[in-house]
N, C-alpha and C positions, 0 to 999 in steps of 0.2 A: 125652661121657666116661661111661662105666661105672659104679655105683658098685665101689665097691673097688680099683678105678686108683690106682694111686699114681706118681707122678713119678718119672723112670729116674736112680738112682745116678752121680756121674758117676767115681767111682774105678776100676771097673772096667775099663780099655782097653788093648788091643796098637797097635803100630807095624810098619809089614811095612817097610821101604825095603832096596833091593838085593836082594830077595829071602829077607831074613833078618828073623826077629821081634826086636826092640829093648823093651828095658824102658826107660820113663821113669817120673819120678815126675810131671811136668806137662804139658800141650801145651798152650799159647795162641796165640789169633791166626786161630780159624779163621772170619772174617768175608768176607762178600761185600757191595759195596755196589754201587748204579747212581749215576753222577753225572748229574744232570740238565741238558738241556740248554733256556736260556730263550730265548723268542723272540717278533717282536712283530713285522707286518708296518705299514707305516707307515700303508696307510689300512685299521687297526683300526681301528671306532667303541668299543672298549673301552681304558682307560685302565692295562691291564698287560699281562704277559706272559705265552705261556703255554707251559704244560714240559711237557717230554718225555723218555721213558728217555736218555740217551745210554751213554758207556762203563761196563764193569764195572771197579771196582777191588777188589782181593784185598790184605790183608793183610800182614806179613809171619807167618811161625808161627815160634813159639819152642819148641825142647824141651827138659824140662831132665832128666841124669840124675846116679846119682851116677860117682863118679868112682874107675874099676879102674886096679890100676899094668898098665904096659905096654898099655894100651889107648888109639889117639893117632888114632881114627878119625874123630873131628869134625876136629882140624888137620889130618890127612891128607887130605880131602876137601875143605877150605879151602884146602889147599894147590895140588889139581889145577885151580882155577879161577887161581892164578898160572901154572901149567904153560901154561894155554890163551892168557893175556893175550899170553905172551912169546913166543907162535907153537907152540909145541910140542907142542900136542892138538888134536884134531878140534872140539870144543867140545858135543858129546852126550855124552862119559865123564863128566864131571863133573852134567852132570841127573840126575836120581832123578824115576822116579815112586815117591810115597809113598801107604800107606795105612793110615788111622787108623778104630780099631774101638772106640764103643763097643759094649760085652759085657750081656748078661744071665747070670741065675744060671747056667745051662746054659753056659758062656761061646761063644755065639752071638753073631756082632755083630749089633743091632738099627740101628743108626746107621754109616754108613758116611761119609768123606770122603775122595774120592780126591784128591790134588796130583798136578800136572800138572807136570814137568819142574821139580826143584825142585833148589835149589842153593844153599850157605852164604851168607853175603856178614859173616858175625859169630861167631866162636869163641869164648866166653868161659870162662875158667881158672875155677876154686873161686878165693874168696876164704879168705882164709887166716886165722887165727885163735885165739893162743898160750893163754885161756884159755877155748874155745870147745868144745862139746861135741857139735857136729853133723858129720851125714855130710859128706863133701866133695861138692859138686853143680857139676857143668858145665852150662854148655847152649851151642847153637847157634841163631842165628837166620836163618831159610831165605827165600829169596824163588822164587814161582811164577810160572806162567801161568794159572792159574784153580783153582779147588776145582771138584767135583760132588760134593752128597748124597744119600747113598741111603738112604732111610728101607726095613729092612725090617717 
C-alpha cells in the first residue's frame, strides 16, 4: 500500500438490473463462501481429517430503496416468479442478471459484482409509522447462481 491510500467509500454505488440504472440506499449480502469437504481414508496413519474446497455458496442479497407511489416493480417481479410456478412462463423472464458498481470520485466503478440470474423469493413493504419521521424504504431480497468480482 502507497502512502496516501486511503480506503474506498462505500456510499457511492449504482445498480444496473434489466437494463435500467436503479437507486438504492443499501445493498447487502454480497458474500461468497466454499464449504469444505472432510475426509479421512481408513488406513491413515494420522488420527484426523483432511479438507478440501468442495461447493461454493452465495448469499442471499438484499436491496433496499425508498419507496415512489405508483412504482410496484419489486411485487411486480415477485409476482412473475408465481406466473412461472403455475406453468405459465418460460422460467428465464423472471432471472435478472444484475450489476452492482462501486464508484470513485470520477463515478467510475472501481469494484464490480456481477449476479448471475437473480430472482426475488422476498418483497418487503415499508413499515409504517403514525409518529415516525423517516423515508418510506422497501426492499427486496434476491437469490442467485453465483457472484464474480471484478476489481478494476
Amino acid at each position: 500500500m502507497a502512502q496516501g491510500d486511503y480506503p474506498i467509500p462505500k456510499f457511492h454505488f449504482q445498480v444496473e438490473w434489466g437494463g435500467t440504472l436503479i437507486g438504492f440506499t443499501e445493498v447487502t449480502g454480497l458474500d461468497v463462501q466454499t464449504d469444505p469437504i472432510e475426509y479421512r481414508h481408513g488406513a491413515s496413519p494420522e488420527y484426523h481429517k483432511t479438507k478440501q474446497p468442495g461447493l461454493h455458496k452465495y448469499s442471499n442479497i438484499t436491496m433496499k430503496r425508498g419507496t415512489f407511489q405508483s412504482d410496484n416493480e419489486y411485487f411486480d417481479w415477485w409476482k412473475e416468479t408465481k406466473f412461472f410456478q403455475e406453468g405459465n412462463s418460460t422460467g428465464s423472464k423472471y432471472r435478472r442478471n444484475i450489476t452492482i458498481s462501486l464508484l470513485n470520485e470520477e463515478h467510475k466503478p472501481i469494484i464490480v459484482w456481477k449476479v448471475k440470474n437473480a430472482w426475488p423469493i422476498k418483497v418487503q413493504s415499508t413499515d409504517l409509522k403514525a409518529d415516525g419521521n423517516e423515508i418510506a424504504i422497501e426492499s427486496i431480497e434476491l437469490v442467485h447462481e453465483g457472484v464474480v468480482i471484478q476489481n478494476d
